[in-house]
Phi, psi and omega in degrees: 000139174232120186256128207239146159253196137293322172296278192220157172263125199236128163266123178250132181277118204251101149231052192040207194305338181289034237230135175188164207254143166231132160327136210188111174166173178283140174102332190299326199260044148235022170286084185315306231257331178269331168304300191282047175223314185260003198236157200202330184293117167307329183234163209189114153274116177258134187266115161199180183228193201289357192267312224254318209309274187306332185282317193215016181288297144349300172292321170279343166282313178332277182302003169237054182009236189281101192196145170256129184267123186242155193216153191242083165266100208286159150296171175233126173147143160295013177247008175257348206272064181231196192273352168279316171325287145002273224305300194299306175290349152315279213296323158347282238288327164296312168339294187281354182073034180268130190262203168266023180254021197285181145225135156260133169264143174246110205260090190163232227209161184308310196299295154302336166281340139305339171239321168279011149303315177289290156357274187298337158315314183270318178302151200038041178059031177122114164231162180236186204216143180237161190257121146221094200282109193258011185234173193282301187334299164311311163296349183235338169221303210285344173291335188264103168150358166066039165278139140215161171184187176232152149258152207255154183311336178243016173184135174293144173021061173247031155194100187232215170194145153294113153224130193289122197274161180301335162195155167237101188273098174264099176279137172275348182268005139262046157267331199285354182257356180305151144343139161265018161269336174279322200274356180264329197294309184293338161297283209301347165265344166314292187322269190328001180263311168266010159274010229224292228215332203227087191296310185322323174298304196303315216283324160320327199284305185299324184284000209233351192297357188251331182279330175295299202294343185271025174032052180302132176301334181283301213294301214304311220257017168271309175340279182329309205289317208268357153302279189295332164298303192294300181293313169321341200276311191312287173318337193276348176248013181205048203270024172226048163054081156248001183206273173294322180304336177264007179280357188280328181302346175334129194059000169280302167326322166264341123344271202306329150318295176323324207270304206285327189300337197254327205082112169001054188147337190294322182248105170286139191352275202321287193324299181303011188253318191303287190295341171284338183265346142331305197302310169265005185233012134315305200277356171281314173278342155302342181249026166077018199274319199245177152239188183267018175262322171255051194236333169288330173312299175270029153285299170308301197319314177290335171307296200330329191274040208042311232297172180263197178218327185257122158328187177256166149308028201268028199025154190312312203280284233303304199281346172276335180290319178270009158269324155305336144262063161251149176314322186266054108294107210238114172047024152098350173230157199271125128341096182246174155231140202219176186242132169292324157174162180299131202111336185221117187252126182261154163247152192197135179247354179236083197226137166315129164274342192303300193291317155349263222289340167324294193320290163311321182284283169021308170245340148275337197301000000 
């Protein structure tokens, strides 16, 4: 459900008591009066790194007024996202004597929203945490939906836990400060919401595309609400992936090959998804699912936003291998998501692995 103010728009995540709102506008986090309404903990670890630290650190303390505040500033980069890392924000949390009526906020990018996420799950077996999400990527898939995790040196995010944070406040005007190599990396998950779920979205995307890249204020922030509408719908009915929930995954397995293959940071999230999903709707027209005009549709779309399309060079047997520790591996065959046609995406275990390996060398080679 989306609800509109004059201020910001709200999509709710239908989980029972686990049930919670994400927050959506220009602005919010000089919202006194909408923080100390979602934000509910007198003590507070705010989670943030060395980027966002100086841009919004300050400000989001301002507004959450007479409260004792303790603070995490992380290095920046997806080459910090491990267990030492994890650790250091243990030892915060200990340190300060924060009990389990604490909160921690993650105040940053997919990456801090991930390990103080992992954080609050796991201290005291769970205390709990809000998302304020300063990047689109981060405003559109990884704060919503209680993935959290760190990553291990040989697989992206293989040891985390679900836990669904209390809210997500996404001010859209700290986009304006983004890089355009992150707000274009964050695009390619808007794009994967209507290859995925939403044909009507993609034709939006496409009719919106001069207005997304100039970070039209309208275009930004229907992208975010209609992003967040399609995954809410998904989690509400599949939120620890047992099924439907894994269609979110489209291009990520041959991403994260990408991600561990390059070293962590080298390839941002959004590109490697970008070129993992060129990748996978390659291999949808090898298994007669698509066709190849709307296997170039979604090649052009991504072009338009910059993104890449081609893999590194690392070859086809290397990327299989390293795809072979991806989390969707079930009895021993790899899990893909491929597309049935555009707007509708399947997970499937049962594909010529021979059109598999075209695909990689191809694209890998």
């Amino acid at each position: 459900m989306t609800s509109a103010s004059t201020n910001y728009q709200t999509v709710d995540i239908a989980l029972g008591a686990r049930s919670y709102p994400i927050l959506i506008g220009p602005g919010l986090l000089r919202d006194s009066a909408l923080l100390a309404t979602h934000i509910a903990a007198r003590d507070l670890l705010i989670v943030t790194n060395e980027t966002i630290a100086p841009l919004y650190l300050q400000t989001l303390m301002t507004s959450l007024g007479d409260r004792r505040i303790e603070t995490v500033i992380l290095p920046d980069g997806e080459s910090y996202k491990t267990l030492e890392t994890f650790g250091h924000i243990v030892d915060v949390l200990i340190d300060k004597r924060l009990n389990r009526d604490a909160a921690i906020v993650a105040l940053g990018g997919g990456v801090v929203g991930d390990m103080a996420g992992f954080a609050a799950a796991s201290y005291q077996r769970g205390i709990d945490y809000i998302q304020v999400p300063t990047t689109l990527l981060a405003q559109v898939d990884s704060s919503v939906g209680g993935k959290t995790a760190v990553n291990h040196p040989r697989a992206k995010n293989m040891i985390g836990a679900f836990h669904q944070p209390r809210a997500v406040i996404a001010d859209t005007r700290t986009l304006s400060t983004l890089p355009d190599r992150e707000y274009r990396a964050g695009i390619a998950e808007v794009v994967k919401y209507g290859f995925i779920h939403d044909a009507g979205f993609l034709t939006w995307i496409e009719a919106n595309t001069a207005a997304l890249n100039a970070r039209d204020d309208q275009a930004v922030m229907h992208a975010v609400r209609r992003s967040c509408e399609i995954k809410a719908e998904i989690v509400g009915v599949d939120e620890r992936e047992h099924g439907l929930r894994a269609i979110l995954n489209l291009g990520h397995t041959f991403g994260h090959a990408i991600e561990t293959a390059t070293g962590y940071g080298t390839w941002l999230h959004g590109e490697a998804v970008a070129t993992g999903m060129v990748m996978a709707a390659d291999l949808s027209v090898r298994l007669g699912w698509i066709s190849p005009a709307e296997r170039d549709r979604t090649v052009l779309i991504l072009q338009r936003f910059g993104l890449p399309i081609r893999g590194p060079a690392i070859g086809g047997q290397r990327a299989r291998e390293l795809m072979g520790m991806d989390k969707k591996v079930l009895g021993g065959k790899l899990r893909l998501v491929l597309l049935r046609q555009l707007g509708r995406a399947e997970v499937v275990s049962d594909y010529s692995t021979a059109a598999l390996e075209d695909t990689l060398h191809d694209h890998f080679g």
